[in-house]
N, C-alpha and C positions, 0 to 999 in steps of 0.2 A: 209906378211913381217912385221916384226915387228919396232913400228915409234921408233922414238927419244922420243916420251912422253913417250912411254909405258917404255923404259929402263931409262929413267930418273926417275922415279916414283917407278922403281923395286931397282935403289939405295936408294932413299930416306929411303925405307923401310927395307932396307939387313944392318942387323946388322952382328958385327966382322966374327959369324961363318954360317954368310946366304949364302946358296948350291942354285942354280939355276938351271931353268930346271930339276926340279928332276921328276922322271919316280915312281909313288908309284899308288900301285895295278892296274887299266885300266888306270890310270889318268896321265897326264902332269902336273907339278905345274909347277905354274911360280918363288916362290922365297919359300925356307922354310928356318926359323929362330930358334934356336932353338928346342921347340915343337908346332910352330905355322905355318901352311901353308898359303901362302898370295897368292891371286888370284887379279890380278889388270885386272878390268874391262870396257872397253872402251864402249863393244855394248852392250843389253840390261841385264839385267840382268834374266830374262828369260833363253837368251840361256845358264845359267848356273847354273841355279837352281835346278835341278835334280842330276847335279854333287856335287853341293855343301851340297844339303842333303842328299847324302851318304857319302859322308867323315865326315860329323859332325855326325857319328855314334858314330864314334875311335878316330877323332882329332878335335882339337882347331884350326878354321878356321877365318882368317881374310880377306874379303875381300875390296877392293879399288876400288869404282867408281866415277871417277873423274866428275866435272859437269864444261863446258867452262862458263866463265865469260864473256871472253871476246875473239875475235877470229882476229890476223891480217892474212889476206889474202895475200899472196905473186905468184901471177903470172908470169909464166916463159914462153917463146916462144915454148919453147918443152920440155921434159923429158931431166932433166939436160941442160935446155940452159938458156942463159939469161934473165935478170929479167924485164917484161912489165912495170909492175904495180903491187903497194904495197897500199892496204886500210885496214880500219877496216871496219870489218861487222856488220853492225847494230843488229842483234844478241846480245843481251846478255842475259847468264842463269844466276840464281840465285837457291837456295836451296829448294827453292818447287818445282823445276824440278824433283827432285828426286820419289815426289810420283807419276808419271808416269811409273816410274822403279820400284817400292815396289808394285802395284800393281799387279805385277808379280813375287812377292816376298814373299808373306804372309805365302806361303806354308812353309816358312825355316826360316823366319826372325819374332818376334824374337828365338830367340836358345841361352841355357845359355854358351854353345861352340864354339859361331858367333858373329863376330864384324863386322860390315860394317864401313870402313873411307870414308866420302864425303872430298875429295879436291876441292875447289871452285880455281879453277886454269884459268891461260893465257896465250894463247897459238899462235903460229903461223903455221899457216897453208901452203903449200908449192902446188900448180899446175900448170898442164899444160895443154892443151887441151886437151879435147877429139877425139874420131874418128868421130863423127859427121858433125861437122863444123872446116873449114879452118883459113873462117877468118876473125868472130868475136866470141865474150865469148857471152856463154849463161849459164844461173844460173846452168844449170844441164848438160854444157856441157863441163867438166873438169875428168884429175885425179887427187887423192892426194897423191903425189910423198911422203911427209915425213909430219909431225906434229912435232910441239917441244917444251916443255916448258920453257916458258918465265917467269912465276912467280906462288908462291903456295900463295894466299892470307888466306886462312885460312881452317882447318879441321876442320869438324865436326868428332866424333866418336859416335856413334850408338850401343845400347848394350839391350835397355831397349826399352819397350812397350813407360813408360817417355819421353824416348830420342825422338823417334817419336813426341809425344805429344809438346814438347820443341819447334820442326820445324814451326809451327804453331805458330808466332810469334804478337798472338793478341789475347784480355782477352775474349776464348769466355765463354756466358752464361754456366749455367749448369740446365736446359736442353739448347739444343741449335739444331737450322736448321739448311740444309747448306745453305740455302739463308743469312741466319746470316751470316754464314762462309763467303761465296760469299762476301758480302756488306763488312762485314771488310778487307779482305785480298785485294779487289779490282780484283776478279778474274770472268770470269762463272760459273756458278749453276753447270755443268759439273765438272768441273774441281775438286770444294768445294764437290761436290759427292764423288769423285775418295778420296779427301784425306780423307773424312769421312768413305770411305770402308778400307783404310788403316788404319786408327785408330781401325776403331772398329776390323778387324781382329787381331791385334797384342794386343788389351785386351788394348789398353788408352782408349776408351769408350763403351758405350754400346746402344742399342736400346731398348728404353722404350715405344714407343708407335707412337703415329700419333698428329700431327693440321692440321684435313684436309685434302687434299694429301702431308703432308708434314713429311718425319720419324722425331723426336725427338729421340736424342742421348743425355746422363749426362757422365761425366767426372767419370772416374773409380780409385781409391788412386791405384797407380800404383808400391808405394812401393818398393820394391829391387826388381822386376820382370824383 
């Protein structure tokens, strides 16, 4: 069933003569404008990668995956009844969330006929129990009756190997580790792995060699790519 974010998101982006729902060759799109189809993306971006690089054969594809900021929780007694309990969730993403998503993305992104938009958005969240338990809440024993958005804080737009590069908001060396990476962004050596496979697949860097068990990657002039 489709939330309230997801059609709130598909206005944002429906310009005067944007067709929704359009049926083009196997595929469902969710808004075309235009000569640009826009695919807004809540789950992984994986489950839509294969689809997305065969349409960017023949079209100019824009996708939207949103990243929560921020999430208020609103508890209701049942599927549409009154309301328990209203909190925020300690939860909050921020824009390096994203290279959890691209790394299941490298096979299509970048593409000179592909946009990916990050909306860094806030959102309210809408449940109610599950079938499990009666009668108290337990973190995974809910459904989510509806989502909605409450505010677009800011877009990122995504086009270029650079634009990647840009996410990564701290001066690293050239050469550089990811333990570097790590220590500056304030993150796990994991994590600074992941975004350094993302880089280097989409050409903002490259692998030069080794210190030790450590890869060294230099910064690639990224140029209009």
């Amino acid at each position: 069933m489709e939330t309230s974010l997801h059609r709130d998101l598909k206005s944002l982006y429906a310009g005067d003569d944007a067709r929704f729902e359009v049926a083009l060759e196997r595929y469902r799109i969710d808004l075309v404008t235009g000569d640009q189809l826009v695919e807004i993306q809540h789950g992984s971006l994986a489950a839509i990668r294969d689809k997305v690089g065969r349409l960017l054969q023949r079209h100019r594809v824009l996708v939207v995956k949103p990243i929560v900021v921020t999430k208020r929780l609103v508890k209701q007694s049942s599927k549409g009844g009154p309301i328990r309990d209203r909190r925020m969730s300690p939860k909050r993403g921020r824009i390096l969330d994203l290279f959890h998503e691209l790394v299941h993305f490298t096979r299509v992104f970048p593409h000179r006929r592909l946009t990916l938009d990050v909306p860094l958005v806030d959102v309210e969240e809408w449940r109610y129990p599950g079938h499990g338990r009666r009668r108290r809440w337990r973190s995974n024993d809910h459904e989510v009756e509806d989502r909605k958005l409450l505010a677009v804080r800011r877009v990122y737009r995504l086009e270029t190997a650079g634009d990647i590069l840009a996410l990564v908001e701290c001066p690293l060396a050239s050469p550089f580790d990811t333990g570097q990476m790590a220590e500056l962004l304030g993150i796990q050596r994991w994590f600074a792995q992941r975004i350094a496979y993302c880089l280097r697949k989409s050409g903002a860097v490259r692998e030069i060699g080794k210190a030790g068990n450590s890869r060294l990657y230099e910064l690639v002039d990224c140029g209009g790519n």
